[in-house]
DRENTIVEX-21720 format. One line per field, with one value per residue (C-alpha): residue in one letter; x, y, z negated. Coordinates in steps of 0.25 Angstrom, whole numbers, always signed. Each point is the difference from the previous one (the first is absolute). Layout:
BEGIN
type = [A; ...];
c1 = [X; ...];
c2 = [Y; ...];
c3 = [Z; ...];
END
This chain:
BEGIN
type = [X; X; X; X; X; X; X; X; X; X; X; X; X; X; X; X; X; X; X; X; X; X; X; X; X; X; X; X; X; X; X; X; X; X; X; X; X; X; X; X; X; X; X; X; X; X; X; X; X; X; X; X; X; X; X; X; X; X; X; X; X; X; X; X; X; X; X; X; X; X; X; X; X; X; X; X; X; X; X; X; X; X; X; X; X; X; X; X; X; X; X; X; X; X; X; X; X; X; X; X; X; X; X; X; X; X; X; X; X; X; X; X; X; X; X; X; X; X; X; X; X; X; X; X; X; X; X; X; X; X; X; X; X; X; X; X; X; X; X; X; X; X; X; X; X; X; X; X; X; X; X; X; X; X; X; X; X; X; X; X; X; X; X; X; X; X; X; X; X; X; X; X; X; X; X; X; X; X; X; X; X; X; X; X; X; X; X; X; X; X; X; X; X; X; X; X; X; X; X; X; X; X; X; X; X; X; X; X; X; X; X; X; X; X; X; X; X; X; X; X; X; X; X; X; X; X; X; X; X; X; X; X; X; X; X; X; X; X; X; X; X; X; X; X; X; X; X; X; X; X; X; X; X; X; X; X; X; X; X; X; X; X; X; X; X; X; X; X; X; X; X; X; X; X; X; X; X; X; X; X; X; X; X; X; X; X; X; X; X; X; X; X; X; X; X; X; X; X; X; X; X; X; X; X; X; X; X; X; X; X; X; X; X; X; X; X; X; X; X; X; X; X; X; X; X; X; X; X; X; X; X; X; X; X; X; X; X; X; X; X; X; X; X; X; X; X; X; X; X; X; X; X; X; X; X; X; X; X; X; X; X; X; X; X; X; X; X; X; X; X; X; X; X; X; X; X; X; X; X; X; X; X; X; X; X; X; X; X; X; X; X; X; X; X; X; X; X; X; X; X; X; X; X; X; X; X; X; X; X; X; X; X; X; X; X; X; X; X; X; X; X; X; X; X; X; X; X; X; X; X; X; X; X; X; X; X; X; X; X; X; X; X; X; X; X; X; X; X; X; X; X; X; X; X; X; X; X; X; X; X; X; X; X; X; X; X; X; X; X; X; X; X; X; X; X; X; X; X; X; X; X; X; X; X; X; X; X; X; X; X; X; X; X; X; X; X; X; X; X; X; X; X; X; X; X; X; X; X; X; X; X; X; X; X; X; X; X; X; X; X; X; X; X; X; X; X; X; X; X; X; X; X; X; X; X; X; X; X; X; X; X; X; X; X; X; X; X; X; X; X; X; X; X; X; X; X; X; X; X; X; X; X; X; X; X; X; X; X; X; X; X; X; X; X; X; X; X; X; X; X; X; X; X; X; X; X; X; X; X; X; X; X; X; X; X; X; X; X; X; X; X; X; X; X; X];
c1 = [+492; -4; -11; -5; +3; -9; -11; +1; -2; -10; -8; -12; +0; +2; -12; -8; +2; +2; -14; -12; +11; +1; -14; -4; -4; -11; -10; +5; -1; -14; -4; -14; -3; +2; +14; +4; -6; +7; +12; -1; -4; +13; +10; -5; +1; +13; +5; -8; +6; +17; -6; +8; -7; -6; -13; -10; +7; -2; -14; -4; +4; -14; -3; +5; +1; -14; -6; +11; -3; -15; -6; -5; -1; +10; -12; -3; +12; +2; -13; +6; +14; -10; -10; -7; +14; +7; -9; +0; +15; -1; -7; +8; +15; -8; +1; +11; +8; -7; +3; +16; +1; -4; +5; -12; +6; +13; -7; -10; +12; +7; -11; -3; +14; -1; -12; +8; +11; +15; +2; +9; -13; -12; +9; +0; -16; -2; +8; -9; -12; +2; +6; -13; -10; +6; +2; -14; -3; +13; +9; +10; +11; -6; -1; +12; +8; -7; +2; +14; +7; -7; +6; +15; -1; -3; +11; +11; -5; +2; +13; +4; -6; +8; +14; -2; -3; +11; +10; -6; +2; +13; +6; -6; +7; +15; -4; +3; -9; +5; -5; +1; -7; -11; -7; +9; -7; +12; -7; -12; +11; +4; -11; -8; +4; +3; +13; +4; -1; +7; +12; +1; +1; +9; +11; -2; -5; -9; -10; +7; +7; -11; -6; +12; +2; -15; +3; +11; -7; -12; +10; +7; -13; -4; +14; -2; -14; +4; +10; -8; -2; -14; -2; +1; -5; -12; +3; -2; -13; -5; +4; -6; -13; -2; +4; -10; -10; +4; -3; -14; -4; +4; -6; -13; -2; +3; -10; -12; +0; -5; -8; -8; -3; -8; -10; -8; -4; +9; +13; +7; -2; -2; -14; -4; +3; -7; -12; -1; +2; -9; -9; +1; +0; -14; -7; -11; +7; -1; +7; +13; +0; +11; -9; +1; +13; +2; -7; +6; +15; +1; +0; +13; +8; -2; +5; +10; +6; +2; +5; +10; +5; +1; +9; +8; +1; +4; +11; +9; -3; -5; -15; +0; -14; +3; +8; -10; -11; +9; -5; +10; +11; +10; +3; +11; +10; -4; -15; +2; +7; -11; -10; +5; +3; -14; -5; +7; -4; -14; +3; +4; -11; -7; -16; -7; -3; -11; +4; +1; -15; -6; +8; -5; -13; +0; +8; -11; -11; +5; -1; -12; -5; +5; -5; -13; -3; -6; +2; -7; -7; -7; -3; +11; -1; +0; -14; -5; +3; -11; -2; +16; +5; +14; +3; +8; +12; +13; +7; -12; +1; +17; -3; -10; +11; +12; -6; -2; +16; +1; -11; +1; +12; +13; -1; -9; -2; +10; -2; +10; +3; -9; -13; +4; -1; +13; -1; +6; -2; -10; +6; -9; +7; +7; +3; +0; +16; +1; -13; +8; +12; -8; -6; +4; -2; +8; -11; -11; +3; +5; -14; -6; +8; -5; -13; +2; +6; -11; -11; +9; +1; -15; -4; +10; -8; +16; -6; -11; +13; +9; -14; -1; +14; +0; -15; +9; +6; -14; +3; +11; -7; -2; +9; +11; -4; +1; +12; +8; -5; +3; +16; +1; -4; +7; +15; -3; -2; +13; +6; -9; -9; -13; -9; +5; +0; -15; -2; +4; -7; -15; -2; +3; -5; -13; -3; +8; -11; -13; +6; -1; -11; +4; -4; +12; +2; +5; +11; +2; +0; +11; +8; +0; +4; +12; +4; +4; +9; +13; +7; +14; +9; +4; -5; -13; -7; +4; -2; +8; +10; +0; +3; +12; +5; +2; +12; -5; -3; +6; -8; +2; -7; -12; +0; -2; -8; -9; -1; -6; -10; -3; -5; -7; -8; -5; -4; -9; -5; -4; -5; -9; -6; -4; -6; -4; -1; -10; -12; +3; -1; -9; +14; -5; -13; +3; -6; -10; +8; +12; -2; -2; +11; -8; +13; +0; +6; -4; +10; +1; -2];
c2 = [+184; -14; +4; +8; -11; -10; +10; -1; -16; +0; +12; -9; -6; +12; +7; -12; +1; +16; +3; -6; +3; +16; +1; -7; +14; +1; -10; -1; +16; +3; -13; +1; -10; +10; +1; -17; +2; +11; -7; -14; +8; +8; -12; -8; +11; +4; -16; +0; +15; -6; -15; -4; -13; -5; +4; -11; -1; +15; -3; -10; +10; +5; -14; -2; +15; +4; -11; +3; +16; -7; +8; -13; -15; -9; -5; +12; +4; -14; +3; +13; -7; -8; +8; -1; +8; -13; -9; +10; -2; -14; -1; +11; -8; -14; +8; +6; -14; -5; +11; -3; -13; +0; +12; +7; +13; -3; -1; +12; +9; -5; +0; +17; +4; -6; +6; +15; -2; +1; +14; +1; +11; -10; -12; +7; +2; -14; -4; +12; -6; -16; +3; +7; -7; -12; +9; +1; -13; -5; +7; +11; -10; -12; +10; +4; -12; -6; +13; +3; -12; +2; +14; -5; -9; +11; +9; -11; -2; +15; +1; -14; +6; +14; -6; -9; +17; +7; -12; +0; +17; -2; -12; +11; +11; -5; -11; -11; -7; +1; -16; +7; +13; +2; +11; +9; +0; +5; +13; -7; -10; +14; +6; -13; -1; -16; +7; +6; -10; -11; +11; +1; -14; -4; +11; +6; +13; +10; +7; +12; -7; -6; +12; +5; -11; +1; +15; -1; -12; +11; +9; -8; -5; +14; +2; -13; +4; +13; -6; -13; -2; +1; -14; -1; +13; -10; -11; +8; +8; -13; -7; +11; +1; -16; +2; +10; -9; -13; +8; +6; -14; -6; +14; -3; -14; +4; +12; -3; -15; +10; +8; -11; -4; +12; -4; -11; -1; -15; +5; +6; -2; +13; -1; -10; +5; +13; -10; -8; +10; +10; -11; -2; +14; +3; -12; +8; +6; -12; +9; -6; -12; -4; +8; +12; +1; -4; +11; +10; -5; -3; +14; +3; -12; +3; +14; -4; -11; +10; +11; -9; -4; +13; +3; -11; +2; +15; -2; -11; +1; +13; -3; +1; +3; +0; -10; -10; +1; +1; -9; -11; +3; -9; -12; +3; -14; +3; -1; -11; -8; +5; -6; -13; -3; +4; -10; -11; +1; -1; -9; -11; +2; -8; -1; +4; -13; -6; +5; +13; +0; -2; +10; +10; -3; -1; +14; +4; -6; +5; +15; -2; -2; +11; +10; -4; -4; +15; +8; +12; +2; -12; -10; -11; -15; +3; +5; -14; -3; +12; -8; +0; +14; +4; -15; -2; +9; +0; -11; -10; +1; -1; -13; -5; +0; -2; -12; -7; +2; -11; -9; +1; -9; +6; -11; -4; -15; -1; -13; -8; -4; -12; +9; -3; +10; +3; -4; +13; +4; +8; +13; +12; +15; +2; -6; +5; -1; +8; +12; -2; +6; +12; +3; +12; -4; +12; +10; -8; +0; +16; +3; -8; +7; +14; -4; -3; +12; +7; -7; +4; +13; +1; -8; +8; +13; +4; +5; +9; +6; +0; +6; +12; +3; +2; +7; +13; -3; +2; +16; -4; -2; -14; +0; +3; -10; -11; +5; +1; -16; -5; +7; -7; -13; +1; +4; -12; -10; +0; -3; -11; -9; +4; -11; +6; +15; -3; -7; +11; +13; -6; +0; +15; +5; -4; +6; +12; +0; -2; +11; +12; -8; -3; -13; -10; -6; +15; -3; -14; -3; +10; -5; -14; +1; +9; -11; -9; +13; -6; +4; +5; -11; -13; -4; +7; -11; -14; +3; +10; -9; -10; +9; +6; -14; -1; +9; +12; +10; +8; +6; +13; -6; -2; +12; +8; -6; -5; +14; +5; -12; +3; +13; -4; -9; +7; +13; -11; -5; +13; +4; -13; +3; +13; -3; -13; -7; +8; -2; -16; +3; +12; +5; +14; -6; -5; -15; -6; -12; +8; +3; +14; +6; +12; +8; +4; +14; +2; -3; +9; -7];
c3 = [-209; -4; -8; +12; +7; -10; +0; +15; +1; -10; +4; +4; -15; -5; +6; -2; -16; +0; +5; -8; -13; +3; +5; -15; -6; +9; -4; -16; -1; +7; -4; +13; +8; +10; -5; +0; +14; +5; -7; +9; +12; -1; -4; +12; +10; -3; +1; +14; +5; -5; +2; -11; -2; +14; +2; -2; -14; -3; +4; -11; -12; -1; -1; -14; -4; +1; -10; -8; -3; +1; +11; +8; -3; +8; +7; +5; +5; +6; +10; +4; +7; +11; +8; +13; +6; -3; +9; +11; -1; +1; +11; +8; -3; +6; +11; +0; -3; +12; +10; -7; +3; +15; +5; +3; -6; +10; +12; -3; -3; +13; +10; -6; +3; +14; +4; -5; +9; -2; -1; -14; -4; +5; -6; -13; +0; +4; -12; -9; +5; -2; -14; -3; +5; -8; -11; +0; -6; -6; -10; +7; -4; +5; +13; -1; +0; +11; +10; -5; +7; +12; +0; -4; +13; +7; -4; +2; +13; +2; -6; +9; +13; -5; +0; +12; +8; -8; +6; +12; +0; -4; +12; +9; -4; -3; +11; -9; -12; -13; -7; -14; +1; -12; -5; -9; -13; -8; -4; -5; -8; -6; -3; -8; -14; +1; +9; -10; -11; +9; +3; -16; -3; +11; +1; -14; +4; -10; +5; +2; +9; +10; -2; +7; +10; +5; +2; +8; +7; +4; +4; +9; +6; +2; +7; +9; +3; +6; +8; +6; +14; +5; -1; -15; -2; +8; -10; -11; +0; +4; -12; -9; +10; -5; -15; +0; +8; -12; -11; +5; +2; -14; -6; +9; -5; -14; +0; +9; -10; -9; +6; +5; -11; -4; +10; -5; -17; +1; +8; -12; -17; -2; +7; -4; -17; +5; +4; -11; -14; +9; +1; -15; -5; +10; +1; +5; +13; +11; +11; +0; +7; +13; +12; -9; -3; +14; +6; -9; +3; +12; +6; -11; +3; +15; -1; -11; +10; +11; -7; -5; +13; +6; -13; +0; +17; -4; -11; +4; +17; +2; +7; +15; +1; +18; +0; -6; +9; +14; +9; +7; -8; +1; -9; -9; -3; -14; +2; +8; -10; -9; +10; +2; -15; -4; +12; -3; -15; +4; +10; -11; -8; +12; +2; -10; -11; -5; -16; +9; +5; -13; -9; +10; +0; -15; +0; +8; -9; -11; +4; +5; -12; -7; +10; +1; -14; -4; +14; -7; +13; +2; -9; -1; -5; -14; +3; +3; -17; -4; -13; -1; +2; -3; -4; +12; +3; +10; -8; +3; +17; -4; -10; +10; +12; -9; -4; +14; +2; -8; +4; +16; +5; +5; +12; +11; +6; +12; +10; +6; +13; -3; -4; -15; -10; -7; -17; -8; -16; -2; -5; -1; +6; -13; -13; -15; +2; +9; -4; -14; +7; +7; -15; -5; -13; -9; +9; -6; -15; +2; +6; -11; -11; +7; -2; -15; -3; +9; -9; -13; +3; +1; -13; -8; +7; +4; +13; -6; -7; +13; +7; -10; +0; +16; +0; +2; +12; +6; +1; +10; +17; +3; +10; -8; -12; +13; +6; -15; -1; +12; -1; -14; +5; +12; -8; -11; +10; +7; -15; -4; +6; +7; -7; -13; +3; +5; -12; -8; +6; +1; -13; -2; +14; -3; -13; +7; +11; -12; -7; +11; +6; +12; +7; -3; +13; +4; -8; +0; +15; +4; -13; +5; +15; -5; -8; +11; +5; -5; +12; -7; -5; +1; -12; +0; +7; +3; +15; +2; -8; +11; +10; -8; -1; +15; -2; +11; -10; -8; -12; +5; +13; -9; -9; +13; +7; -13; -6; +14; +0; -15; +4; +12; -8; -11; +12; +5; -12; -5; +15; -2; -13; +1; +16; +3; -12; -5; +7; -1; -16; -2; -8; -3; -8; -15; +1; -10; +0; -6; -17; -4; -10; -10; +1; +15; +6; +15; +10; +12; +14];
END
């Protein structure tokens, strides 16, 4: 037992050593350039899937491995771990830290939900449809931790607003008022795991014996239920009716951060890699740019964000399609605490600021730019550089406006009574503190390793050997080969990290899509949305970790509800791609900007 228990601490140390040692055989036996490739691929994939070593570490192993089993110079590799991708990211957290530091994402999220209504099914959309939009162009965590304390307001409101009726209920009932009447939560203290843990440490039971004690605890609540008076019986539907109503409201911010962010090619990592090593691998193909992606996802995150709230509505309240659209129903005491908490949150925001004003306009700015950059159908600004074409991209409209966030003042000359103007510091809208802490650095150097082992895998032509290992697979209906992809990447993301799973799979599903000739982007776009689809734990994404923090769910909450969502998502996707998306692309026709592999079999479409 305490060897086990050794094994158990060190585990982490022990995978770290275990792995390159047992994978050894492979480069010293085949003795290929393929093999030492394969070899490094296979050691840093399965440290990003267990994340034994954080990942940015993980991501600097191709760095000394690959000049070592000589299959590219330090220098080389060394370019490959700073690309256009990480400019683009630089310009998108400049504004991203500005929209943090005055509460422009606050104020967004807030006047959304008020324009809904109250209506625990309306709140809950309004809550769905500010985390997204914010989701759009910040990280799903940075979106996330913004809405979510919103949302905790709002549900202590509720619960405040809940107990003040029930005692009220109650006085009228017995005709007195009862000062120390709560809410009964003891069955929920039952059922938690923490009750049982503090039950063991304090009176010495084992867990047979909770076990025991939280069955007779059901059992008697099932007894008192039965024998309640109607008041209580009242009492208690209502509490469950509000539990159900505080968990769709923590899965909804958790879930639509995410889906958000499959809108624009900057609200999630996993675009923007997609963006980047396509970029790189089909330097030729300029059809991926922000108003594309755009175009092609806005029409799957919309359907995604609804379905996901009539699921949500259905499995924890039951979806009173009627009820919602009854016109002068009568304000619940529970929407109206909603109500006024959400109005007095907005009310201290107070007129909107001058740091405010010009974050929008920038915000605004910056999109602008992206949209109209290459429109397709109509020449954009890029067409006013014809000597120039291709040299700029989306990361030069982000640096361009990231750059003034530094350089237009954070204050205005105010007068005093007198007509003088007020002296003040010149402090431009944000500081390199304070953009340092919105950085996600660990992204950056993970992206930039993907790229080196995407680069390596081509020099050590591993993906010409990948590609003719997969050319079978061509005899199997395209939508099958898409389907079988999406299901893979949709199960490994919600046990590793989606800038990892991503990182991993583009460099075999584009050789998969040369070998059966196919055009790549019929693979590669429905790969990368489903690996944003970590909809199932906790720990699948750092988003739906927040949430669960709040102490509302339980992971059984999250399964059930996640595991719907999953499928939602990937029905959509695979909707999308085989609809929709292929006009935008001209999917069924094999590019010219796409390699030809000699060892082809015919796919059937």
């Amino acid at each position: 037992m305490k060897i086990f228990n050794y094994l158990l601490v060190y585990r982490r140390f022990l995978l770290i050593v275990l792995t390159p040692l047992l994978l050894l055989p492979l480069p010293l036996i085949i003795k290929t350039k393929e093999a030492e490739c394969a070899y490094t691929l296979i050691v840093v994939a399965i440290f990003w899937l267990t994340e034994a070593l954080p990942l940015g570490v993980s991501a600097l192993l191709p760095a000394f491995m690959f000049p070592l089993f000589g299959i590219m110079q330090s220098k080389e590799v060394a370019s490959a771990y700073f690309k256009d991708f990480h400019l683009l990211l630089i310009g998108v957290i400049c504004l991203a830290t500005s929209i943090e530091k005055w509460n422009f994402h606050k104020r967004v999220a807030l006047r959304m939900v008020m324009l809904v209504g109250v209506n625990p099914a309306w709140l809950t959309l309004g809550f769905m449809v500010s985390c997204a939009f914010l989701s759009m162009w910040l990280s799903n965590t940075s979106a996330a931790a913004m809405v979510m304390p919103i949302v905790e307001a709002v549900a202590q409101q509720i619960i405040k607003a809940e107990t003040e009726a029930d005692a009220l209920e109650m006085s009228c009932s017995n005709g007195s008022i009862n000062p120390a009447l709560e809410l009964d939560e003891n069955t929920e203290e039952c059922e938690s795991s923490d009750w049982k843990e503090k039950e063991k440490q304090v009176n010495g039971y084992d867990n047979d014996v909770a076990s025991t004690v939280c069955t007779i605890e059901k059992e008697n609540e099932k007894e008192k239920e039965e024998n309640l008076p109607p008041v209580e019986t009242v009492r208690k539907n209502r509490k469950d009716k509000y539990s159900g109503v505080f968990k769709v409201m923590c899965l909804c911010v958790a879930y639509s951060a995410t889906i958000g962010g499959l809108t624009t090619i900057t609200g999630t990592s996993t675009n923007l890699i997609f963006a980047e090593q396509f970029n790189t691998r089909y330097p030729d193909c300029q059809c991926i740019s922000f108003g594309s992606w755009f175009i092609l996802s806005i029409p799957i995150t919309v359907t995604i964000l609804v379905t996901s709230w009539i699921w949500l509505q259905w499995i924890f309240l039951g979806f009173d399609f009627k009820n919602m659209f009854k016109r002068c129903k009568k304000i619940t005491a529970r929407e109206k605490a909603s109500e006024q908490v959400i109005r007095e949150e907005y009310e201290k925001l107070g007129p909107m600021s001058y740091p405010e004003i010009v974050t929008f306009v920038l915000f605004i700015l910056m999109t602008l730019l992206w949209f109209t950059r290459e429109p397709g159908f109509i020449p954009g600004w890029s067409s006013l550089f014809p000597k120039y074409k291709g040299y700029a991209t989306d990361s030069t409209s982000a640096l361009v406006i990231g750059l003034l966030f530094f350089i237009i003042p954070a204050k205005t000359l105010s007068r005093t009574s007198n007509g003088e103007n007020t002296v003040f510091g010149y402090t431009p809208l944000i500081t390199w503190k304070e953009f340092q802490s919105c950085m996600p650095w660990e992204i950056a150097i993970l992206v930039g390793g993907g790229f080196a082992l995407a680069e390596g895998c081509e020099v050590s032509k591993l993906s010409e050997w990948v590609a003719s290992k997969l050319s079978p697979l061509g005899s199997l209906p395209l939508w099958l080969i898409i389907l079988i992809s999406c299901l893979i990447v949709t199960s490994v993301t919600e046990v590793a990290s989606n800038p990892a799973t991503i990182t991993i799979f583009l460099p075999i599903l584009s050789p998969l899509a040369e070998a059966i000739h196919v055009n790549p982007l019929f693979i590669l776009i429905p790969a990368t949305l489903c690996t944003s689809f970590a909809f199932l734990l906790p720990v699948s994404n750092p988003a739906n970790a927040i949430v669960f923090s709040y102490g509302h769910l339980t992971v059984m909450d999250m399964v059930k509800a996640g595991l719907g969502i999953n499928i939602i998502g990937v029905a959509v996707v695979m909707l999308a791609i085989m609809t929709w998306i292929v006009p935008i692309f001209d999917l069924y026709t094999y590019p010219s900007w796409a390699p030809i592999v000699s060892s082809t079999n015919s796919t059937g479409l």
